[in-house]
ZADO-1210 file (C-alpha; in nm, 4 decimals, padded with zeros to 6 digits):
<atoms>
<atom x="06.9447" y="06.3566" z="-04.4996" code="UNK" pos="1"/>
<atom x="06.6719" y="06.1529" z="-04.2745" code="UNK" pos="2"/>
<atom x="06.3980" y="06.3213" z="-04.4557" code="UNK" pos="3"/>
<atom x="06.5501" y="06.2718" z="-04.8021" code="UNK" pos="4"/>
<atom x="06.5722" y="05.8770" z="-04.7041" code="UNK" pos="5"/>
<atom x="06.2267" y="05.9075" z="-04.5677" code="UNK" pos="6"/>
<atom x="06.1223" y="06.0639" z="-04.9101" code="UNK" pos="7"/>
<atom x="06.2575" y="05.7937" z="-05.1460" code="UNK" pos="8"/>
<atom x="06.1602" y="05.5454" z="-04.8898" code="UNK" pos="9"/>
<atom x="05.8234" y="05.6449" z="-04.9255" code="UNK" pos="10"/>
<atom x="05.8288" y="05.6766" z="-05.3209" code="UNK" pos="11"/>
<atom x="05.9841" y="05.3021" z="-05.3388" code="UNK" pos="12"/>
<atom x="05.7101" y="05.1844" z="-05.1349" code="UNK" pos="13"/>
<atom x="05.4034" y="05.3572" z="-05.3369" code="UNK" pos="14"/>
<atom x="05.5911" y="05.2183" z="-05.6274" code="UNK" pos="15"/>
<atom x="05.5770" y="04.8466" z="-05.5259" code="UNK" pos="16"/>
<atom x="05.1974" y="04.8946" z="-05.4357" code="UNK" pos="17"/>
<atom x="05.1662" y="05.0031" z="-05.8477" code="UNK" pos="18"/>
<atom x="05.3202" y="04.7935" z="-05.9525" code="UNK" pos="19"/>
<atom x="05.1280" y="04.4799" z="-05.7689" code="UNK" pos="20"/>
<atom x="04.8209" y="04.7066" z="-05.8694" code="UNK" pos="21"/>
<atom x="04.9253" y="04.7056" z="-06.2380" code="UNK" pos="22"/>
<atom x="04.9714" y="04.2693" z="-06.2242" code="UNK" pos="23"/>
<atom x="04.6326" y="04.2227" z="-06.2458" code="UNK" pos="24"/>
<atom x="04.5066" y="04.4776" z="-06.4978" code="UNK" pos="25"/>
<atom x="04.6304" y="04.4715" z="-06.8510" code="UNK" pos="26"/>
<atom x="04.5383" y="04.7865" z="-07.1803" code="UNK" pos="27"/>
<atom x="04.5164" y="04.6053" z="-07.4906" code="UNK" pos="28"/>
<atom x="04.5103" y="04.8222" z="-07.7857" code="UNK" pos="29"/>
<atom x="04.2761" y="04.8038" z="-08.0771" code="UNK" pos="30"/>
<atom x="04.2820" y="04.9657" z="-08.4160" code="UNK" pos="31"/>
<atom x="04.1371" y="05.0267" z="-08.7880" code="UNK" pos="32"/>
<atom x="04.3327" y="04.7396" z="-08.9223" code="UNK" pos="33"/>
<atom x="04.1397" y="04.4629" z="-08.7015" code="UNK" pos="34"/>
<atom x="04.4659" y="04.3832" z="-08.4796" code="UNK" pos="35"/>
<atom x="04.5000" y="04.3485" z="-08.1171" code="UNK" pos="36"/>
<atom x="04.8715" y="04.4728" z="-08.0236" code="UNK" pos="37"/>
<atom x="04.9235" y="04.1910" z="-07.7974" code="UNK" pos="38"/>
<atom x="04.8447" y="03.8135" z="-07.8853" code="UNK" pos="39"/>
<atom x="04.9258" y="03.6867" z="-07.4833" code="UNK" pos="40"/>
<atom x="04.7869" y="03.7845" z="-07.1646" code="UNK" pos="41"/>
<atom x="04.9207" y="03.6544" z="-06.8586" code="UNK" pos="42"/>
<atom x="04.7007" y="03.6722" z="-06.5169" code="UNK" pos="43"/>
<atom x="04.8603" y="03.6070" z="-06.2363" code="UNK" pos="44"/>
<atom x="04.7014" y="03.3671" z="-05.9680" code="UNK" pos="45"/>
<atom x="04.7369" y="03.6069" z="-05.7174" code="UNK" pos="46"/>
<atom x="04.5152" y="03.8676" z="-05.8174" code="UNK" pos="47"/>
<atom x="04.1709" y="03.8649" z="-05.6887" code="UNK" pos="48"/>
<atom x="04.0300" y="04.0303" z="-05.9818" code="UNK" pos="49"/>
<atom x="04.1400" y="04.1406" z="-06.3136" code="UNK" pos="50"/>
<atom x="04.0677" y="04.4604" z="-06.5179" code="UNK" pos="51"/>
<atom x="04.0943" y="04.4371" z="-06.8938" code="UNK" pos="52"/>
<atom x="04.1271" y="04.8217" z="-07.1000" code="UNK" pos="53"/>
<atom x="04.0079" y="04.8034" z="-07.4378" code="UNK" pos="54"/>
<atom x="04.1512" y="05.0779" z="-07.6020" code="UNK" pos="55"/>
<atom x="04.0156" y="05.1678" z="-07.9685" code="UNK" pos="56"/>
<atom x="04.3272" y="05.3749" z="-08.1132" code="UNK" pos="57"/>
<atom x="04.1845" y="05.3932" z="-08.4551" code="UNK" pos="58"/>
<atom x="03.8868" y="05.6220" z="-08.6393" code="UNK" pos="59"/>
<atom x="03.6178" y="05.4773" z="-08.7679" code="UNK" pos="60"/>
<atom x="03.2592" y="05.4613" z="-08.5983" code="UNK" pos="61"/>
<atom x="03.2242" y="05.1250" z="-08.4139" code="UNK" pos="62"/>
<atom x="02.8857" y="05.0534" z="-08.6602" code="UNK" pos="63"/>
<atom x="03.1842" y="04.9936" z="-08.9394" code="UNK" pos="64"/>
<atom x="03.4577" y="04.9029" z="-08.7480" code="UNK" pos="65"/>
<atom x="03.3880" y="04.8432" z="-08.4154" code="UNK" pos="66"/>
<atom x="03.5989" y="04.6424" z="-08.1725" code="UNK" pos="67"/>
<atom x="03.5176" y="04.4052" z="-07.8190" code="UNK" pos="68"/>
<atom x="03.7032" y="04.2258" z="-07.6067" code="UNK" pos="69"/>
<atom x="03.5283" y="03.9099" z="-07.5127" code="UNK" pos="70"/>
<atom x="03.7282" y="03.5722" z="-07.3005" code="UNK" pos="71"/>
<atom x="03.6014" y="03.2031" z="-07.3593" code="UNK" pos="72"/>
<atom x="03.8028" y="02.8804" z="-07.3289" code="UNK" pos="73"/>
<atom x="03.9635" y="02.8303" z="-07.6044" code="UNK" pos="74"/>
<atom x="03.7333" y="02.5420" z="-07.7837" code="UNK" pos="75"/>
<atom x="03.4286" y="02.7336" z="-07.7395" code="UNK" pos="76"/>
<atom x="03.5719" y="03.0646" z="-07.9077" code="UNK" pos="77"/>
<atom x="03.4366" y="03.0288" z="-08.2797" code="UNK" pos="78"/>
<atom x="03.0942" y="02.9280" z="-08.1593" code="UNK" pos="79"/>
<atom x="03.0754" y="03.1570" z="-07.9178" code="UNK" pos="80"/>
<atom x="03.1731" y="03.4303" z="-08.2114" code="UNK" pos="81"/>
<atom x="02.8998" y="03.2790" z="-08.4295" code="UNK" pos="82"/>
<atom x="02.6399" y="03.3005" z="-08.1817" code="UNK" pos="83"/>
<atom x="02.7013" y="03.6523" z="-08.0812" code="UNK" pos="84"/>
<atom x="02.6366" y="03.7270" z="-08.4631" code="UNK" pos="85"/>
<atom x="02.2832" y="03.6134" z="-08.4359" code="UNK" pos="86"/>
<atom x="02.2437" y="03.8801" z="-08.0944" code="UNK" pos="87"/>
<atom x="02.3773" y="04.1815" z="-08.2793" code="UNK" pos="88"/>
<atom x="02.5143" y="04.4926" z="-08.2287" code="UNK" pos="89"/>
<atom x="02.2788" y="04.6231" z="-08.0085" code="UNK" pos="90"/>
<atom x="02.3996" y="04.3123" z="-07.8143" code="UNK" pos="91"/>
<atom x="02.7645" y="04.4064" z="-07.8839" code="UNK" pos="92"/>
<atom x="02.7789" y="04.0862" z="-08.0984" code="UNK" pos="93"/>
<atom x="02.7396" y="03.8715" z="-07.7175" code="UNK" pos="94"/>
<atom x="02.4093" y="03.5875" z="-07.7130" code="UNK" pos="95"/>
<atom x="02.2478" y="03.7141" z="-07.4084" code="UNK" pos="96"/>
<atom x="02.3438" y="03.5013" z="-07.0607" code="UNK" pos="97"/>
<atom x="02.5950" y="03.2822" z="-07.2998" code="UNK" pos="98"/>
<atom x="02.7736" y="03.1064" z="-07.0102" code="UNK" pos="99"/>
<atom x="03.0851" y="02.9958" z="-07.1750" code="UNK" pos="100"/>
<atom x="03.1617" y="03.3926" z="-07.1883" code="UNK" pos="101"/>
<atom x="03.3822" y="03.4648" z="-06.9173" code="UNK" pos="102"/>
<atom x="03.3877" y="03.8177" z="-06.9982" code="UNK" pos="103"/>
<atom x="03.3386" y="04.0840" z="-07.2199" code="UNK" pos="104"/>
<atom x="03.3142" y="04.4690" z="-07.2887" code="UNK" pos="105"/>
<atom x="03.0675" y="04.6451" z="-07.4763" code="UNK" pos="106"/>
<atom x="03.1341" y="04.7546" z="-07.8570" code="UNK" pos="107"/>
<atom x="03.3695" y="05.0839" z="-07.8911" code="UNK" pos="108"/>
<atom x="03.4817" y="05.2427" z="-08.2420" code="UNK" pos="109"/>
<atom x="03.7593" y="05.4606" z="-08.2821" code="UNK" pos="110"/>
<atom x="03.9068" y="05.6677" z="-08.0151" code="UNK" pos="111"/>
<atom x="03.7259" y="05.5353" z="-07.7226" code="UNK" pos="112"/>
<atom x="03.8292" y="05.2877" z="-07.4279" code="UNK" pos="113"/>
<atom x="03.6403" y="05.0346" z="-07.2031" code="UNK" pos="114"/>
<atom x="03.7136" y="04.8166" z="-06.9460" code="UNK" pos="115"/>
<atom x="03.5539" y="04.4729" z="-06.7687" code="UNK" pos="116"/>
<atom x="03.6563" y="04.3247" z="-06.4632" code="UNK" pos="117"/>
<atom x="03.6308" y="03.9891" z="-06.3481" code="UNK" pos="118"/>
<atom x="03.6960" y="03.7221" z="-06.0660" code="UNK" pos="119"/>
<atom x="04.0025" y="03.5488" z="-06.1452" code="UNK" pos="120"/>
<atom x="03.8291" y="03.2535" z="-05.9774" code="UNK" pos="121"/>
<atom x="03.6881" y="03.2437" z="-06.2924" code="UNK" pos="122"/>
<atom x="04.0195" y="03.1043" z="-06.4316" code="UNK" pos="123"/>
<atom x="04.1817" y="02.7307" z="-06.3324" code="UNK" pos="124"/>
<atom x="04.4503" y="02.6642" z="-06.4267" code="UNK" pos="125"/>
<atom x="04.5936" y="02.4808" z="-06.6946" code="UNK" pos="126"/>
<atom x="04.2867" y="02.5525" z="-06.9019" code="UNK" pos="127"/>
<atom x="04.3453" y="02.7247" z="-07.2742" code="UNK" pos="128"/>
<atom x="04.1423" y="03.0406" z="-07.2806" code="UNK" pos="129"/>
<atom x="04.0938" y="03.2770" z="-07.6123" code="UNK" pos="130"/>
<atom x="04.0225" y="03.6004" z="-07.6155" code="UNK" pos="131"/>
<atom x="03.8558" y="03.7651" z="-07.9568" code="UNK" pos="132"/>
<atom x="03.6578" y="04.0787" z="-08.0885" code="UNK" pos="133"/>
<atom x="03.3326" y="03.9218" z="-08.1748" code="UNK" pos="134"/>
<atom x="03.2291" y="04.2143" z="-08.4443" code="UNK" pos="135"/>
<atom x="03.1610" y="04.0217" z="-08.7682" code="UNK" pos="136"/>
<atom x="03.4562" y="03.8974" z="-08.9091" code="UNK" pos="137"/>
<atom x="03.7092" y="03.9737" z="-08.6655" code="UNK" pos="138"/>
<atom x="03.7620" y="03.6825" z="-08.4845" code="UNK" pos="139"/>
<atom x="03.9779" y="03.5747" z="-08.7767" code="UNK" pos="140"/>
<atom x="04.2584" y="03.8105" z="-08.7142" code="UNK" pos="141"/>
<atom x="04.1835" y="03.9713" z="-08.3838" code="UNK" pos="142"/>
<atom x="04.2699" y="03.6861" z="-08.1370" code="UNK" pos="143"/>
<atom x="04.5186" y="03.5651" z="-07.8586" code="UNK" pos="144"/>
<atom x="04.5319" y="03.3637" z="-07.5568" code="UNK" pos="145"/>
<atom x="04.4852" y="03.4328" z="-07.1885" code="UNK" pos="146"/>
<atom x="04.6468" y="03.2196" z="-06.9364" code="UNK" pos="147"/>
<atom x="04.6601" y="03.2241" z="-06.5358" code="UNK" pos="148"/>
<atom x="05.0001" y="03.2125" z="-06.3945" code="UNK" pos="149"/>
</atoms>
């Protein structure tokens, strides 16, 4: 009986340290239709850091329909899009040293996954963020918002 107790004692435990693990990473899936699954991302204020997966669950070659993540406040979004058309793919659609990028993973088409982590002292509080694929075009329909909790 003690070591059965012990057992799912120990199992509850490792369970609470995933899931505090799990609070500040998020998978955000991707596909050939140019759709994020999620619109909202929460990050809690707690976390340290936070680990975004990009996950590319469609086909296609990322040269035709290829898919970043990429984090800016919210009112520098569309120019930060626009100017990542100018850098190009071999730039993963990202101006080089933009600083109102918070973050951002490299280009991935169909089938693969990425991930980027960053300081969450990045983040205040309060603050609108946006997060967007910045492949030509995408921005329009592949968007949400990112807030610290």
């Amino acid at each position: 009986m003690k070591k059965s107790v012990f057992a799912l004692s120990a199992l509850l435990l490792a369970g609470v340290q995933f899931a505090h693990a799990d609070e500040c990473s998020f998978t955000l899936n991707s596909n050939d239709s140019m759709q994020f699954d999620q619109k909202t991302i929460a990050v809690k204020s707690s976390c340290k850091e936070f680990t975004l997966n990009l996950v590319h669950t469609g086909k296609l070659p990322k040269n035709v329909m290829g898919h970043n993540w990429v984090l800016s406040k919210a009112a520098d979004a569309k120019s930060v899009a626009s100017d990542g058309l100018a850098a190009g793919a071999d730039n993963h659609y990202i101006k080089a040293g933009d600083e109102r990028v918070i973050a951002f993973t490299h280009l991935i088409g169909g089938g693969e996954t990425v991930s980027v982590t960053f300081p969450v002292s990045k983040l205040t509080a309060g603050e609108t963020y946006t997060y967007f694929c910045s492949f030509p075009g995408h921005i329009a329909l592949m968007q949400g918002s990112l807030t610290l909790q």
